[in-house]
N, C-alpha and C positions, 0 to 999 in steps of 0.2 A: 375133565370129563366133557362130556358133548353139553351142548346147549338145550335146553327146553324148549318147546315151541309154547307158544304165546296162548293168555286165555283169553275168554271173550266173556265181557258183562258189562248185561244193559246196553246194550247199543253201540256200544264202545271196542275195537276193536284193538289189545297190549301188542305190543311188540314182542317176539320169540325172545327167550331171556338168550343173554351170549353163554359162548363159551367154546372148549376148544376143537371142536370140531367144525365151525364155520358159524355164519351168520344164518340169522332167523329169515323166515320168509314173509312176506311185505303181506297185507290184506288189508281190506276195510269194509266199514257197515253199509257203507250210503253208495247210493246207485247213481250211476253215470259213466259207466267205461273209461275210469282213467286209472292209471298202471299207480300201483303204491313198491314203491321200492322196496327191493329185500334189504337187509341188515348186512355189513361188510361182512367177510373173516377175517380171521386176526393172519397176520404175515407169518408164512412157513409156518400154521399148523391146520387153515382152511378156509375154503373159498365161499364168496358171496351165499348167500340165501338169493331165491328165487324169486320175482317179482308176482306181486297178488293184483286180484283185479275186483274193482267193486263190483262185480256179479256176486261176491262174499264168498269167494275162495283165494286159499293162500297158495303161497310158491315156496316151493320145498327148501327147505334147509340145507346152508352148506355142507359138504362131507370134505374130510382132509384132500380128497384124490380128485374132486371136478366140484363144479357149482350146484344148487340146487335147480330144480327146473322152475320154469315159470308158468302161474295157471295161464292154461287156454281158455282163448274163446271170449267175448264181451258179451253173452246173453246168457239164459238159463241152459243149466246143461253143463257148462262149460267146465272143466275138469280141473281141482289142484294140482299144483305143482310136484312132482318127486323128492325125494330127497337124493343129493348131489352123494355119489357113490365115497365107500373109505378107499384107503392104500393097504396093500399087503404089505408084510412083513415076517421074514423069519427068525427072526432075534432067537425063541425059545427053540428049535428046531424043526419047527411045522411052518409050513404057512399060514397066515391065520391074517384075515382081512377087518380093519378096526376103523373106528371114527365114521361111520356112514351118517348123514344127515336125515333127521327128520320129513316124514310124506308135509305137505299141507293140508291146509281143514277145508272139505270139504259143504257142500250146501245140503241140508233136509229136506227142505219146503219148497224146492223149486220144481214147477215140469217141465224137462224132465228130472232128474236129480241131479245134482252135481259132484261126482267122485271125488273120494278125498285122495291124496297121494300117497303114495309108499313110501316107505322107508328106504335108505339109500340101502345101498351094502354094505355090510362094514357093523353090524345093528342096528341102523336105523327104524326109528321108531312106528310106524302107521298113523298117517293122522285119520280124525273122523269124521262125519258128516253130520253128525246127528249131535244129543244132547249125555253120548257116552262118553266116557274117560279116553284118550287117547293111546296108543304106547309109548312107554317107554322105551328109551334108548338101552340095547344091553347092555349087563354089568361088565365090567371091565374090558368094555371094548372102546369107551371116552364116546358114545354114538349119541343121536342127538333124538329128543323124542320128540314125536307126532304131535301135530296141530291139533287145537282143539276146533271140531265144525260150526257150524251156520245152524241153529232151528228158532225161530219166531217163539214158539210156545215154552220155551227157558231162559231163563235169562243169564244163567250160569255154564260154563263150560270150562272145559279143565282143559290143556295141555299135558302133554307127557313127557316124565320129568329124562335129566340127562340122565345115560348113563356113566357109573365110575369108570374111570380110568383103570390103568394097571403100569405101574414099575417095574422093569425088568433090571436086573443086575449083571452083568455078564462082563468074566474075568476072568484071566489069564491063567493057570493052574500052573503051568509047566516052567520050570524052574530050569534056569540057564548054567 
């Protein structure tokens, strides 16, 4: 399944937890405009997490099919990352688009505010701004869910967990 995006307590800002839809996106608590790297993806199943900026937003989560985005901007305002879009596939006979990455967390308390980022395609998760629960990554689509945001006045914030995966089996019927 996809990876979780990362929580945030007490000052401290966790790393997105991994998993198979790409790396987490990079953030931090403390102020001075320098870039905090996103988290790799794992090889053939998804690409980097997006780079965060201590303005106290994150950079979007990998998705199978591109990278996550990285937050804009070094001042208040400045916008989280995306989540890096999934792959389609029609294995089951539709098309149906899986693994999208995690938005980043965005800021509460800053003027002006700082948007959190979407979720990739694929289900990716919405990260938040504030001192609400994130999304999660949809279920059986392996997507990765949303940052948890920036607010002063909590000291706790949640990330949104991955979603499940799904196994497809598909075989040959016809007899020679």
């Amino acid at each position: 399944g996809g990876g979780g995006g990362g929580n945030y307590t007490g000052g401290q800002t966790a790393v997105g937890r991994s998993g198979g839809s790409g790396g987490g996106g990079g953030a931090s608590a403390a102020a001075g405009g320098d870039v905090k790297q996103g988290g790799s993806g794992t090889s053939g199943q998804g690409y980097d997490g997006g780079d965060g900026r201590t303005t106290q937003v994150g950079g979007g989560g990998g998705g199978a099919g591109a990278a996550g985005g990285d937050a804009s901007g070094t001042t208040a305002g400045s916008s989280a990352g995306d989540g890096g879009n999934g792959v389609s596939s029609n294995i089951d006979g539709s098309p149906v688009v899986r693994a999208g990455g995690g938005g980043g967390g965005g800021r509460e308390n800053s003027t002006p505010v700082s948007p959190a980022g979407s979720g990739g395609t694929g289900g990716g998760g919405n990260g938040t701004r504030s001192n609400a629960q994130a999304s999660d990554g949809a279920i059986n689509k392996g997507a990765g869910g949303g940052a948890a945001g920036y607010q002063n006045s909590v000291n706790t914030r949640t990330g949104g967990n991955g979603g499940s995966g799904v196994v497809i089996v598909r075989y040959n019927t016809t007899t020679v």
